[in-house]
N, C-alpha and C positions, 0 to 999 in steps of 0.2 A: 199633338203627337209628341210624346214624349221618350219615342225609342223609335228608329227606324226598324222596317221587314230587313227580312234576310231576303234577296235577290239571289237566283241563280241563272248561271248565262252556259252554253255550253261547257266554256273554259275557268269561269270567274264564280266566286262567290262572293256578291258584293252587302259588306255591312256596315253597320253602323262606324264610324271611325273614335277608336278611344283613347282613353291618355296614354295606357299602354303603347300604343301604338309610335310616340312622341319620338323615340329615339330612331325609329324607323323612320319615318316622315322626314325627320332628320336631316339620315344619311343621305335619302333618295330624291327630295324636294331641293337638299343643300347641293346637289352636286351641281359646278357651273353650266353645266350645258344644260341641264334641265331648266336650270333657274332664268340661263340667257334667254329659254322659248317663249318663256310665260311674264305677259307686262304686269303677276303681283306676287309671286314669290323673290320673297326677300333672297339678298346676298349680299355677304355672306349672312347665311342662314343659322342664326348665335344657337347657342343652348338658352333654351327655357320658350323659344319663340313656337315651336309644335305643339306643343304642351299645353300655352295659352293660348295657338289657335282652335286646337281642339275643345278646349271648357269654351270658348266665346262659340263656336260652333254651337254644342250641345243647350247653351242659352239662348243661343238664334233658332235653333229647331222647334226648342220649346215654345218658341213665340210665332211659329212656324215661318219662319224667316231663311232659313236654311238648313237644308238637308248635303252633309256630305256622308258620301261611302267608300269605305274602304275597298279598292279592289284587291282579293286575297285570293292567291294561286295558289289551289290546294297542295301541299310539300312545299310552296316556296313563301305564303304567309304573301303580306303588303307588299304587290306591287306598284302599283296607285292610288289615287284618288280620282272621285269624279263628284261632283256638286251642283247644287240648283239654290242659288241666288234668287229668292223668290221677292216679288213685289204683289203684295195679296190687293193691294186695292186697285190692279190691273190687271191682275190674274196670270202674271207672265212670270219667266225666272230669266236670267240667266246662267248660261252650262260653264261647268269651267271642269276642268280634268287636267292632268300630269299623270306621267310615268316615267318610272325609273328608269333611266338608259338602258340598262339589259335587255329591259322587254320591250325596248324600241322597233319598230316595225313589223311588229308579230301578229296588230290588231286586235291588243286588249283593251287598247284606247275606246276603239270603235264600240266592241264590244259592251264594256261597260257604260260609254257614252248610248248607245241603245237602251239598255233595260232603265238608266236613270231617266233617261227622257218618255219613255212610256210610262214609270214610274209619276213623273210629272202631269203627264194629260189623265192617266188613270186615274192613279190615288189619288193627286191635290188640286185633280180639277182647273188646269193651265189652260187657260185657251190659247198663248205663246210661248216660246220656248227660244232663246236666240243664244249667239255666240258669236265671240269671235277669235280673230289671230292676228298677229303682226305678217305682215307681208314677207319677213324674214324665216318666216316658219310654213313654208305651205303644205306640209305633213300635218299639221292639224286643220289648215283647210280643206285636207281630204280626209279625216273623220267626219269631216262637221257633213261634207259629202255624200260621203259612204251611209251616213243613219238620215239620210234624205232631206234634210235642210237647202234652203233654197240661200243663194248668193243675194244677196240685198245691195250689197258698195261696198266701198272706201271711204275710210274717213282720213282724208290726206293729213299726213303729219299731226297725228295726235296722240299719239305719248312718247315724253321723251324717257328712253329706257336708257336706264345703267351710264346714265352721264353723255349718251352719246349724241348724235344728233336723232330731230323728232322723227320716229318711224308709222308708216301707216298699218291700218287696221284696215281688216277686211272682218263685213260683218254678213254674218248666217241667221235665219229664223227661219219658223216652224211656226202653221197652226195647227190648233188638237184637230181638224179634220183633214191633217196629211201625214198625221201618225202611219197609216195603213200598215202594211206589214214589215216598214224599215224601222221601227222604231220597238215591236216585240222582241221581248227578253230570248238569247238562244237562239235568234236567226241569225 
């Protein structure tokens, strides 16, 4: 696959994420509270690091390694990202997603976390789908929630984020036969 579909969700139209796109990524991935949620966006978030993550992106899809999408609020353009980290000789991905503080608790997380993960069982054929979050963020343990993912554990102190001490991970999956209707684009 060498262009992702355009996706549409009630609120979201999610597409392909492109260099364009870099200095938005930017602003909204670089800002520290976004960046403190998530154990792999970098901070500070330099100039030229969006840019190259989007071309290593587009070189991972094409190998079909990775799909990210741009979540884009019609009039307001790149709110997010949300992605599927695939591993094709298991069949599985994992989910990763960010959103810009503004559109924090509005549910475009959720949202566009749905349509990518039907995306995954549909299109590319997943028989697994997993996730996770740091124990410090339980706002994305209720995405992961909300698009029907099942709680799996704790992996006690296993990353140490931002110099601090090691925080735990709480990890979610999904198989393609409990997609049912949490996981269609629009609900």
């Amino acid at each position: 696959m060498n262009e992702l579909p355009r996706l549409a969700t009630r609120r979201l139209v999610l597409r392909q994420v492109e260099v364009a796109d870099a200095t938005r990524v930017r602003v909204l991935a670089g800002d520290p509270e976004v960046a403190l949620m998530t154990s792999n966006i970098p901070y500070p978030y330099e100039v030229g690091m969006a840019a190259h993550w989007i071309t290593v992106s587009a070189d991972l899809m094409s190998r079909g390694l990775r799909y990210a999408f741009a979540l884009e609020l019609p009039g307001e353009g790149l709110v997010g990202v949300c992605s599927l980290q695939v591993d094709p000789a298991e069949a599985r991905a994992e989910l990763g997603y960010w959103v810009g503080k503004r559109w924090w608790g509005q549910g475009y997380a959720t949202e566009g976390a749905r349509a990518v993960v039907a995306f995954g069982f549909e299109r590319l054929g997943l028989r697994r789908i997993f996730a996770h979050h740091m124990t410090e963020n339980p706002a994305s343990g209720r995405v992961m929630e909300k698009i029907g993912m099942t709680r799996e554990g704790v992996l006690r102190r296993h990353v140490l984020h931002r110099g601090r001490q090691p925080v735990d991970m709480v990890v979610w999956g999904m198989l393609a036969g409990e997609l049912g209707g949490a996981g269609a684009p629009g609900r």
